[in-house]
PDB file of N, CA, C, O and CB in Angstrom:
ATOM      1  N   UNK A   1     -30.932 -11.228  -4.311  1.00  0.00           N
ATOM      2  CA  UNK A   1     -29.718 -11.605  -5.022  1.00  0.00           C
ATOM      3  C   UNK A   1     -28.941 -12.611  -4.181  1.00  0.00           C
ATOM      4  O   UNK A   1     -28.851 -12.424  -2.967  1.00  0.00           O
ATOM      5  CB  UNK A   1     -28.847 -10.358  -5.340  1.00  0.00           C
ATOM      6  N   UNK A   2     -28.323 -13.762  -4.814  1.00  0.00           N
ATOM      7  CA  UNK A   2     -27.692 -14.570  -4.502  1.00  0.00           C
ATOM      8  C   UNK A   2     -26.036 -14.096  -3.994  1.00  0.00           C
ATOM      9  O   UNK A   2     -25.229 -13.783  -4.870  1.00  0.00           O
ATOM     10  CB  UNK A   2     -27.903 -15.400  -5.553  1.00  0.00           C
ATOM     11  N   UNK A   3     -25.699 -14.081  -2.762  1.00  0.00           N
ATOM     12  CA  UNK A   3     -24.546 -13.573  -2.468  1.00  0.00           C
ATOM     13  C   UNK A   3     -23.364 -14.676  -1.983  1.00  0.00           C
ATOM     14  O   UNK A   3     -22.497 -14.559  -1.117  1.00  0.00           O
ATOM     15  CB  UNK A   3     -24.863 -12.565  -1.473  1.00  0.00           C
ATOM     16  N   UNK A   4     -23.665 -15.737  -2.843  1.00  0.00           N
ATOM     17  CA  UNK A   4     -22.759 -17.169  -2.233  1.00  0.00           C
ATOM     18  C   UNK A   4     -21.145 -16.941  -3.083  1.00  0.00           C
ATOM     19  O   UNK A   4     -20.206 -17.734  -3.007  1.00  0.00           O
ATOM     20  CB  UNK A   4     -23.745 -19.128  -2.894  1.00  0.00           C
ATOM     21  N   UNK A   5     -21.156 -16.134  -3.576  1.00  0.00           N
ATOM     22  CA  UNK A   5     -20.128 -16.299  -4.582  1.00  0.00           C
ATOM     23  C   UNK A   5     -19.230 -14.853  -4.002  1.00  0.00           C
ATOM     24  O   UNK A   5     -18.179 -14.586  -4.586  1.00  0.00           O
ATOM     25  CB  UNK A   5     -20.822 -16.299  -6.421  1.00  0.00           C
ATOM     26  N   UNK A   6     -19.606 -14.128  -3.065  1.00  0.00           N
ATOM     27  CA  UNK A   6     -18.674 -13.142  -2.734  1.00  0.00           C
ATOM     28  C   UNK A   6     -18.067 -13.109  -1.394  1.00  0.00           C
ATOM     29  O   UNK A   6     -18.708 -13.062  -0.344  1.00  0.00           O
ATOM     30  CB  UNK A   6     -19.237 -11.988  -2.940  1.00  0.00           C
ATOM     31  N   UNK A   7     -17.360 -13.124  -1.454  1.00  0.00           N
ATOM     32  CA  UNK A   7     -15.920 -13.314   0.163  1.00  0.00           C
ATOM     33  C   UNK A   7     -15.168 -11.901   0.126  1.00  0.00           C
ATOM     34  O   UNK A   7     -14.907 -11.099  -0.771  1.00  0.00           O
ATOM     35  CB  UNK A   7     -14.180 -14.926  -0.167  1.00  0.00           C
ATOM     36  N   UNK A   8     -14.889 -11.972   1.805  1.00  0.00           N
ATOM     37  CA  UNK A   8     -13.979 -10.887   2.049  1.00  0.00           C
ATOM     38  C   UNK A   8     -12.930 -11.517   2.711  1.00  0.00           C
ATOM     39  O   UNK A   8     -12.989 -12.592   3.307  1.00  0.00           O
ATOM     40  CB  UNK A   8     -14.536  -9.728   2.825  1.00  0.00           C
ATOM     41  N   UNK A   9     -11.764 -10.633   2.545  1.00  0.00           N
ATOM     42  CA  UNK A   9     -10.294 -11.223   2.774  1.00  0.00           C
ATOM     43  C   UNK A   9      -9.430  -9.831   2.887  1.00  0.00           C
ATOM     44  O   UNK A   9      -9.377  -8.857   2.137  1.00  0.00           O
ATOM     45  CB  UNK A   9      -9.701 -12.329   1.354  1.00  0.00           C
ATOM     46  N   UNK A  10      -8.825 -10.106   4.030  1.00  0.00           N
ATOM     47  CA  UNK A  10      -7.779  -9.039   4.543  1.00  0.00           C
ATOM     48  C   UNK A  10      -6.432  -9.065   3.680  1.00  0.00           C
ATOM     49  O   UNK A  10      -5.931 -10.054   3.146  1.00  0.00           O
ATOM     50  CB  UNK A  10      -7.384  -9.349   6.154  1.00  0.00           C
ATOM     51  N   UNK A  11      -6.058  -8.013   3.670  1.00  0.00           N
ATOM     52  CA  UNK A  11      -4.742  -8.242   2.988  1.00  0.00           C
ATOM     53  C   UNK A  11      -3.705  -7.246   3.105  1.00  0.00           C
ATOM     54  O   UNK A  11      -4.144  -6.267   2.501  1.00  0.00           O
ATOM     55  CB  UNK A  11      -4.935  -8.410   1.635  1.00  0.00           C
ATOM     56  N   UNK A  12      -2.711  -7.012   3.502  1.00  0.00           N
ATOM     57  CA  UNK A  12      -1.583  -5.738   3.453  1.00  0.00           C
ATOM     58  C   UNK A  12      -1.328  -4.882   2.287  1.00  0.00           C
ATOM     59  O   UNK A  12      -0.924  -5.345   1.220  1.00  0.00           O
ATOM     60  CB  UNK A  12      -0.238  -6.237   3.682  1.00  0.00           C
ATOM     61  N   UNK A  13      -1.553  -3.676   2.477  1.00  0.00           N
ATOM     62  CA  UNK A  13      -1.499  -3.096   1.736  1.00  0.00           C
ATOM     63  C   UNK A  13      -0.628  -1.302   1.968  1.00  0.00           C
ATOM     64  O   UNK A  13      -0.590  -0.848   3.112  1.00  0.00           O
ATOM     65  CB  UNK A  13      -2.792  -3.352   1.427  1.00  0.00           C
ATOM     66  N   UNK A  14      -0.096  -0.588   0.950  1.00  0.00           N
ATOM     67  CA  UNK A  14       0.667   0.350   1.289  1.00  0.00           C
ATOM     68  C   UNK A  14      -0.357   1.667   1.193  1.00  0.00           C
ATOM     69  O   UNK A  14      -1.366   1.616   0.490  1.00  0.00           O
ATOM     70  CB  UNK A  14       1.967   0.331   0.388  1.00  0.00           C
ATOM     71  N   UNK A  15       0.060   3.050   2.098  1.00  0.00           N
ATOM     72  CA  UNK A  15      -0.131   4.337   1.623  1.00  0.00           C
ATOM     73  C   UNK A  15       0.857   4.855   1.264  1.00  0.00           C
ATOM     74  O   UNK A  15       1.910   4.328   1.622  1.00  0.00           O
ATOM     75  CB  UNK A  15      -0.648   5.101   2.345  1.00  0.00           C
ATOM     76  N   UNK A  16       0.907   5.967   0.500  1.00  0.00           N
ATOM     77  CA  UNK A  16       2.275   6.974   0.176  1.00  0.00           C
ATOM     78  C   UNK A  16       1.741   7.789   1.496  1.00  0.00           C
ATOM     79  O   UNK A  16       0.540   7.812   1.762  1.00  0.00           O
ATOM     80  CB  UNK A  16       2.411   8.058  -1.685  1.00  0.00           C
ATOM     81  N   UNK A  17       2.417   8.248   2.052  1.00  0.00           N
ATOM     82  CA  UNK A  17       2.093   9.619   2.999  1.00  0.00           C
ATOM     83  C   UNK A  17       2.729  11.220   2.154  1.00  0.00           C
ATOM     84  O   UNK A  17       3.167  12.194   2.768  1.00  0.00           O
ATOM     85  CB  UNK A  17       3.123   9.340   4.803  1.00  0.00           C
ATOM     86  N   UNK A  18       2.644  11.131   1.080  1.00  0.00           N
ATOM     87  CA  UNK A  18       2.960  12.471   0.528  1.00  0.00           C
ATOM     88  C   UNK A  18       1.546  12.459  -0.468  1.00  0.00           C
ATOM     89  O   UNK A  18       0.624  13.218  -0.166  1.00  0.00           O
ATOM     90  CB  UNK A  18       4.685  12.600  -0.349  1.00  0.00           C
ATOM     91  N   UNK A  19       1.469  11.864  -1.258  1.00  0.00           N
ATOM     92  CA  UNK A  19       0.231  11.787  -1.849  1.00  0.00           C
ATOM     93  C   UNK A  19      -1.470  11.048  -1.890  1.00  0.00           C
ATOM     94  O   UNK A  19      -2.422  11.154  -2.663  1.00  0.00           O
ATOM     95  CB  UNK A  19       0.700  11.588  -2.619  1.00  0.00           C
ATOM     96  N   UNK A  20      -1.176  10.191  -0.463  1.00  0.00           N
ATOM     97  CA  UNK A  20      -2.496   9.452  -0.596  1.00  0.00           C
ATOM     98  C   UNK A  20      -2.622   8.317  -1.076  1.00  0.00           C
ATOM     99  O   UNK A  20      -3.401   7.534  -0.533  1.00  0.00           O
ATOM    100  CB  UNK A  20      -3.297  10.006  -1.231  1.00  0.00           C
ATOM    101  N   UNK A  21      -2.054   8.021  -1.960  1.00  0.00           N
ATOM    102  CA  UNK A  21      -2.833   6.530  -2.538  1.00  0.00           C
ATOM    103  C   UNK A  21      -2.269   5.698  -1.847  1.00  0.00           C
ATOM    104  O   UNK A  21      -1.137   5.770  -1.369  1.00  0.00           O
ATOM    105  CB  UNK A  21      -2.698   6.009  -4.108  1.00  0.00           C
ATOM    106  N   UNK A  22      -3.259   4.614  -1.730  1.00  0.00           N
ATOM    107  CA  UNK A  22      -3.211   3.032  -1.188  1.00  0.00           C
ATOM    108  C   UNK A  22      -3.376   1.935  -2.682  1.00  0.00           C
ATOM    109  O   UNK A  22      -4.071   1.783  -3.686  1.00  0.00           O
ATOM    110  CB  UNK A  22      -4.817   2.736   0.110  1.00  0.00           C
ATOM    111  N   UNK A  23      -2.314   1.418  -2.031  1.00  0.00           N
ATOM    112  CA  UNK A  23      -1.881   0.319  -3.203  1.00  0.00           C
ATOM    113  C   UNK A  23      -1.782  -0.956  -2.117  1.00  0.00           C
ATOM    114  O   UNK A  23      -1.480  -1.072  -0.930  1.00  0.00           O
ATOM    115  CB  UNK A  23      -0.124   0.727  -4.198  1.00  0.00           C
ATOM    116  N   UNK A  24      -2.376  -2.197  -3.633  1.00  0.00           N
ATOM    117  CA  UNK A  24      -1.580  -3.851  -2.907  1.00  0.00           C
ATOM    118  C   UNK A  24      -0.463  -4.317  -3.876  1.00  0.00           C
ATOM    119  O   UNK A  24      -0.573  -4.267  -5.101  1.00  0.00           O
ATOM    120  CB  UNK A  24      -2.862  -5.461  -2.831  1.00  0.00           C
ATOM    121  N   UNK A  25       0.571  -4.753  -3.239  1.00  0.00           N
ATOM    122  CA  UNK A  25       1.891  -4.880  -4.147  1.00  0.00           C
ATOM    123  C   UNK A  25       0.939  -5.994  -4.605  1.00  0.00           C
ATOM    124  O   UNK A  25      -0.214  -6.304  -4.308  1.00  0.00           O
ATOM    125  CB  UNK A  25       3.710  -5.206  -3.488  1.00  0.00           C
ATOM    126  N   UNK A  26       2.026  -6.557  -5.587  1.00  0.00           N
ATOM    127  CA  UNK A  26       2.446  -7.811  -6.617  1.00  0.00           C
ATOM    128  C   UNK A  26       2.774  -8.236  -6.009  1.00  0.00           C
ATOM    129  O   UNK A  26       3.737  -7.537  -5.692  1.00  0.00           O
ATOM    130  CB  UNK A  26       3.207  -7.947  -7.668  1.00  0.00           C
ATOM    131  N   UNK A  27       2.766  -9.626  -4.967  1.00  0.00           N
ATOM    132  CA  UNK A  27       3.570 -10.264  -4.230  1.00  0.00           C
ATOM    133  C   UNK A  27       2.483 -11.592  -4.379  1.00  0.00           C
ATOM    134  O   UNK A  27       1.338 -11.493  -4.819  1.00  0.00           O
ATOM    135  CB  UNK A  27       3.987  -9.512  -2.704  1.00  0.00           C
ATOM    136  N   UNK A  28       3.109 -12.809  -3.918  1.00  0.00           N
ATOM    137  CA  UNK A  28       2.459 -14.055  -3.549  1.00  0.00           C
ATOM    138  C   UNK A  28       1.572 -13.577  -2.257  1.00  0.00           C
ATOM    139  O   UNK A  28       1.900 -12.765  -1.392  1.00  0.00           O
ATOM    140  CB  UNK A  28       3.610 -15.320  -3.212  1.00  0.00           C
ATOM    141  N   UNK A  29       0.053 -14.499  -2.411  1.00  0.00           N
ATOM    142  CA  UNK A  29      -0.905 -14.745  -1.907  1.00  0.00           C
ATOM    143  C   UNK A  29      -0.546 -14.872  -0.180  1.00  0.00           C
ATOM    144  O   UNK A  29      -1.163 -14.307   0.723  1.00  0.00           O
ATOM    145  CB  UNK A  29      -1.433 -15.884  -2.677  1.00  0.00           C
ATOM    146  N   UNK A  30       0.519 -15.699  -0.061  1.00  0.00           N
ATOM    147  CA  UNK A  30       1.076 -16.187   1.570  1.00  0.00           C
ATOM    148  C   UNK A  30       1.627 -14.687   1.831  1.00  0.00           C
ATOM    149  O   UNK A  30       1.584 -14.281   2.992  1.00  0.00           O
ATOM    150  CB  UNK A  30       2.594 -17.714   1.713  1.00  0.00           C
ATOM    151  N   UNK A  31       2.027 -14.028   1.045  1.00  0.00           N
ATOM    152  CA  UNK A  31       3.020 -13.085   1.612  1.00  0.00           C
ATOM    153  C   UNK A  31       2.277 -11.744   1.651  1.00  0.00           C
ATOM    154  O   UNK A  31       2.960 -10.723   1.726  1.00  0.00           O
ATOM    155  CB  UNK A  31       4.408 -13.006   0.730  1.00  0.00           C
ATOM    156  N   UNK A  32       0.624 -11.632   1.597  1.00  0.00           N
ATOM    157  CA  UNK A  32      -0.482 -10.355   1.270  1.00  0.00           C
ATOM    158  C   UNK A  32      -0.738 -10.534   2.582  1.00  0.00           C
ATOM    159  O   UNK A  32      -0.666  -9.549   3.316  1.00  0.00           O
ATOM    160  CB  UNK A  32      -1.915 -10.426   0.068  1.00  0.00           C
ATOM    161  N   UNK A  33      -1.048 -11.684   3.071  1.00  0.00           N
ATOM    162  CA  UNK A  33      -1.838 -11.996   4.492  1.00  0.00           C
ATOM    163  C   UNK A  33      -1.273 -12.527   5.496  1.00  0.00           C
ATOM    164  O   UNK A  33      -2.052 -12.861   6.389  1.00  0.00           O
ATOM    165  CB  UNK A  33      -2.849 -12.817   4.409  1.00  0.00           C
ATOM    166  N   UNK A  34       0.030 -12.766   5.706  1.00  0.00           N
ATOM    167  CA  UNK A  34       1.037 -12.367   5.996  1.00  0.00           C
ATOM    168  C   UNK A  34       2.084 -11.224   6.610  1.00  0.00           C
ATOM    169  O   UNK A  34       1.715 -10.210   7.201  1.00  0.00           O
ATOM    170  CB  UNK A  34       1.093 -12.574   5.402  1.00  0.00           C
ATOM    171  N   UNK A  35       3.547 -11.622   6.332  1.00  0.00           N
ATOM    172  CA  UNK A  35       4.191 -10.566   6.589  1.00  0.00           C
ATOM    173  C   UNK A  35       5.235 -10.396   5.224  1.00  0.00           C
ATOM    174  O   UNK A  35       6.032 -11.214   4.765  1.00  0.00           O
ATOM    175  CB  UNK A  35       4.858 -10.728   8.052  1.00  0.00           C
ATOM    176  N   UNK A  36       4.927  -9.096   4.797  1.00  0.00           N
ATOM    177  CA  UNK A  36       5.705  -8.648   3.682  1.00  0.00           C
ATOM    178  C   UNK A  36       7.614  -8.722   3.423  1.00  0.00           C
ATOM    179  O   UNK A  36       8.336  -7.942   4.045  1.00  0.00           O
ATOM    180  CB  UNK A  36       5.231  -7.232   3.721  1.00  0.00           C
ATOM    181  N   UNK A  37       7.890  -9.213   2.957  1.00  0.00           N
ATOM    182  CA  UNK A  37       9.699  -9.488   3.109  1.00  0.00           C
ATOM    183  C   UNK A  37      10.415  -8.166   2.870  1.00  0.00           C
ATOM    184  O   UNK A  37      11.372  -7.764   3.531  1.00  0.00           O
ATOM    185  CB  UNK A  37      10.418 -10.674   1.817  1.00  0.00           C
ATOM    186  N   UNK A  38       9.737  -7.427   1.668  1.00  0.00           N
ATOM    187  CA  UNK A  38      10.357  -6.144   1.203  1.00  0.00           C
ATOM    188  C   UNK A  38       9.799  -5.035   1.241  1.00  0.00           C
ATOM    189  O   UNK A  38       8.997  -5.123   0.311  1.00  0.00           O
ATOM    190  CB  UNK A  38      10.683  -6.153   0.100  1.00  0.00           C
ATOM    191  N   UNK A  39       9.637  -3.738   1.823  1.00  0.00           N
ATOM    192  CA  UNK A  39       8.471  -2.860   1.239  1.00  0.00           C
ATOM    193  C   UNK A  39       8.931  -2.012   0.243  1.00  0.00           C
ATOM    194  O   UNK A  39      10.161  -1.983   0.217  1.00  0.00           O
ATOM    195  CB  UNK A  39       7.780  -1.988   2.257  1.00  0.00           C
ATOM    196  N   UNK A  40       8.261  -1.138  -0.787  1.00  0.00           N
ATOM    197  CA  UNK A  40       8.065  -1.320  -2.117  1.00  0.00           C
ATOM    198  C   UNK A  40       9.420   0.426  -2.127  1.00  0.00           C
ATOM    199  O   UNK A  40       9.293   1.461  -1.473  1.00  0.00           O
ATOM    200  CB  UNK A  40       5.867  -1.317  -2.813  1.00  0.00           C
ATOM    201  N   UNK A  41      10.188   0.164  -2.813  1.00  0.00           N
ATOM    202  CA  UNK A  41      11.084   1.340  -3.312  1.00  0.00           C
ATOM    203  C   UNK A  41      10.081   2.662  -3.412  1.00  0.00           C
ATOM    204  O   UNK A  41       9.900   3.263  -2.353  1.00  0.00           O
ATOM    205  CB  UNK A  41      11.819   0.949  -4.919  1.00  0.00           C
ATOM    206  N   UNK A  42       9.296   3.251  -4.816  1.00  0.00           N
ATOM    207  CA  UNK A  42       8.724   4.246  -4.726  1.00  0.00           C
ATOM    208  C   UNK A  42       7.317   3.808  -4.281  1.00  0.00           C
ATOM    209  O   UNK A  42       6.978   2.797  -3.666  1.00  0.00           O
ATOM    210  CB  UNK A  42       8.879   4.974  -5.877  1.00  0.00           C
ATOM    211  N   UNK A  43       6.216   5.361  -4.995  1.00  0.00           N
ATOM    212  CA  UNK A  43       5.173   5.209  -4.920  1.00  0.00           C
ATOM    213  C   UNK A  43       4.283   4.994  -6.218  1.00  0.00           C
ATOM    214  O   UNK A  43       4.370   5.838  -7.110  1.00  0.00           O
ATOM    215  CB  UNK A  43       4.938   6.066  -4.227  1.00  0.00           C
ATOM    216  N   UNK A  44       3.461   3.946  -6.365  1.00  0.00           N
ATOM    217  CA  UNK A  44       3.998   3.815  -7.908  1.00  0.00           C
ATOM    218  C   UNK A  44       2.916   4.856  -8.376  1.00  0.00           C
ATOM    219  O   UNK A  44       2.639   4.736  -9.569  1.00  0.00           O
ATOM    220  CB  UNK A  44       3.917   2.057  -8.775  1.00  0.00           C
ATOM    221  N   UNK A  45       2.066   6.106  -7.538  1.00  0.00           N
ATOM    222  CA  UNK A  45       1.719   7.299  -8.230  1.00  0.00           C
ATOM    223  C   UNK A  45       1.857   8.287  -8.494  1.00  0.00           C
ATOM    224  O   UNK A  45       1.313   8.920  -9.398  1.00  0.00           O
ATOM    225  CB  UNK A  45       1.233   7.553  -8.184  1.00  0.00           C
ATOM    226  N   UNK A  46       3.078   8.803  -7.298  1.00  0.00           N
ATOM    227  CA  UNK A  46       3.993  10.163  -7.586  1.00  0.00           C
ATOM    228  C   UNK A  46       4.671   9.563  -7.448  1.00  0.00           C
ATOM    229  O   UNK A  46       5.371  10.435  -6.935  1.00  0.00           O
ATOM    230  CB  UNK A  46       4.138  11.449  -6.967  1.00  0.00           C
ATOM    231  N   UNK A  47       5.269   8.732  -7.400  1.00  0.00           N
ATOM    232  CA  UNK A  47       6.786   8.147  -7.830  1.00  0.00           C
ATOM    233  C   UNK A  47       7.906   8.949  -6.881  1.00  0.00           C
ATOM    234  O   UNK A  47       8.924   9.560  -7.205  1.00  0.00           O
ATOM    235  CB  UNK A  47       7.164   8.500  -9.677  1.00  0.00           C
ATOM    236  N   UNK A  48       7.426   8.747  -5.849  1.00  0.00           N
ATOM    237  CA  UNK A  48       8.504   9.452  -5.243  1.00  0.00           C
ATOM    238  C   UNK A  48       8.938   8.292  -4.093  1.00  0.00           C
ATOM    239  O   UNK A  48       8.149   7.432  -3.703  1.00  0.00           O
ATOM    240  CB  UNK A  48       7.999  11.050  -4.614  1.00  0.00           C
ATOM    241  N   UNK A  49      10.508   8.435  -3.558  1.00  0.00           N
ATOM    242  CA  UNK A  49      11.204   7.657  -3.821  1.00  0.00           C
ATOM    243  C   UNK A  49      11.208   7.481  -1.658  1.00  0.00           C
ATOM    244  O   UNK A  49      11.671   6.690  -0.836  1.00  0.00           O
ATOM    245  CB  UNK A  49      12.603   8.189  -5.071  1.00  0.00           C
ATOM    246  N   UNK A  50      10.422   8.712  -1.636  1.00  0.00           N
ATOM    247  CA  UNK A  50      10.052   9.069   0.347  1.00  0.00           C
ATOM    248  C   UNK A  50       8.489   8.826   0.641  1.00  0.00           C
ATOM    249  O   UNK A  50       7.875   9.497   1.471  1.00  0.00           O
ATOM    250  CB  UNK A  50      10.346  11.145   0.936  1.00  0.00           C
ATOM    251  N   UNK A  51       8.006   7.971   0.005  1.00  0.00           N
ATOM    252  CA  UNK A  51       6.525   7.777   0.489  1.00  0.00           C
ATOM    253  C   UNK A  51       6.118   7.086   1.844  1.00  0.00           C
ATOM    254  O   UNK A  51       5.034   6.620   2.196  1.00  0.00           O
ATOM    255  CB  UNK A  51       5.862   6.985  -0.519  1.00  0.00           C
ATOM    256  N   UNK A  52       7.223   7.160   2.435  1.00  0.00           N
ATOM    257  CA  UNK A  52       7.349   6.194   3.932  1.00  0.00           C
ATOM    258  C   UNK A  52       7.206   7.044   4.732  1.00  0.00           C
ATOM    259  O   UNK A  52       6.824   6.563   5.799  1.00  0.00           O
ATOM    260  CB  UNK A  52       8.690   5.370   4.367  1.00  0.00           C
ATOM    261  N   UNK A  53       7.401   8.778   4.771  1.00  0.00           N
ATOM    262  CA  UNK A  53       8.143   9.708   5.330  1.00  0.00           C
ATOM    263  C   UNK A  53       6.658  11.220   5.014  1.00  0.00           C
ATOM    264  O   UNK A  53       6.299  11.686   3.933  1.00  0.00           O
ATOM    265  CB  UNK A  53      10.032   9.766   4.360  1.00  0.00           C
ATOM    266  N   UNK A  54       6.328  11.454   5.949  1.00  0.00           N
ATOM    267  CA  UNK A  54       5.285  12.535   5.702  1.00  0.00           C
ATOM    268  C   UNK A  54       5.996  14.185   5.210  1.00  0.00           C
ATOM    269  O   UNK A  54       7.070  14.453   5.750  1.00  0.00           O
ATOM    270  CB  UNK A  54       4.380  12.659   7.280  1.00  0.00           C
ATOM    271  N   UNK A  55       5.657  14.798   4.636  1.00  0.00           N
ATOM    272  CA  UNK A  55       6.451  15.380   3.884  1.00  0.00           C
ATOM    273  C   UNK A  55       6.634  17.080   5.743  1.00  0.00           C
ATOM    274  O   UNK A  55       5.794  17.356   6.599  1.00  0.00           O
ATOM    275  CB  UNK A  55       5.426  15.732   1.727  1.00  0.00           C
ATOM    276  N   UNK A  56       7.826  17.573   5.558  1.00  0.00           N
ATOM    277  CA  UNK A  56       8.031  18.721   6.139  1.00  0.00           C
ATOM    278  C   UNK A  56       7.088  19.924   6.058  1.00  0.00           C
ATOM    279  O   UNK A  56       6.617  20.377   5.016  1.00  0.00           O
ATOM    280  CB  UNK A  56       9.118  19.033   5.739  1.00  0.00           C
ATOM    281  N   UNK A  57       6.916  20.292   7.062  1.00  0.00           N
ATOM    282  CA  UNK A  57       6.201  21.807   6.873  1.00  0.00           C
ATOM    283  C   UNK A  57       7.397  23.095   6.999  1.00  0.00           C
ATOM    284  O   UNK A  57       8.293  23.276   7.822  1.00  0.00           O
ATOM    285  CB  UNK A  57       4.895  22.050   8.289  1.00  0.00           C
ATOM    286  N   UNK A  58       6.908  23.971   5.645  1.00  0.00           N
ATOM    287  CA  UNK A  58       8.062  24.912   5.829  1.00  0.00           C
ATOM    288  C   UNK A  58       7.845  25.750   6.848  1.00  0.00           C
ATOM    289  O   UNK A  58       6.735  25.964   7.335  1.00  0.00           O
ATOM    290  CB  UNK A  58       8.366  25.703   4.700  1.00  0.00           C
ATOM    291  N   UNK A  59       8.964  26.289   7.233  1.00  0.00           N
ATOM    292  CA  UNK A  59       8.972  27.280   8.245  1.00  0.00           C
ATOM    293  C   UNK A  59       8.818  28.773   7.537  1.00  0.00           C
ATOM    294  O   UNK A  59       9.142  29.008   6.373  1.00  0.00           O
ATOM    295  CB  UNK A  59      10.350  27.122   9.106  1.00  0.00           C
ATOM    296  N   UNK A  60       8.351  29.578   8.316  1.00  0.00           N
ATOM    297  CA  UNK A  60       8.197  30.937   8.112  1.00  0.00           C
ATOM    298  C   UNK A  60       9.441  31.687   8.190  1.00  0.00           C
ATOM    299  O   UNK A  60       9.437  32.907   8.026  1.00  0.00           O
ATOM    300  CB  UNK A  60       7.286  31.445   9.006  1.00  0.00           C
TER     301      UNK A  60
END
């Protein structure tokens, strides 16, 4: 198979630390490979609003 047509490319991308997922914002091309201006309010899969922040362990 002809593999001239496939490239790899780095790019910034987020985790939630409460639920796992890795996402790439919506942002311009300069600003993926790059440095990001804003990072993103929620998570856009639990939607929670602390995905920056690993969640507490309760105490006994």
């Amino acid at each position: 198979m002809n593999e001239k047509y496939i490239i790899k490319k780095e790019v910034n991308a987020f985790k939630c630390l409460r639920c796992g997922h890795e996402w790439i914002p919506r942002v311009s091309m300069a600003e993926l490979t790059g440095t990001i201006k804003e990072k993103p309010r929620i998570c856009p899969n639990c939607k929670s609003a602390y995905w920056d922040l690993e969640k507490k362990k309760k105490k006994k």
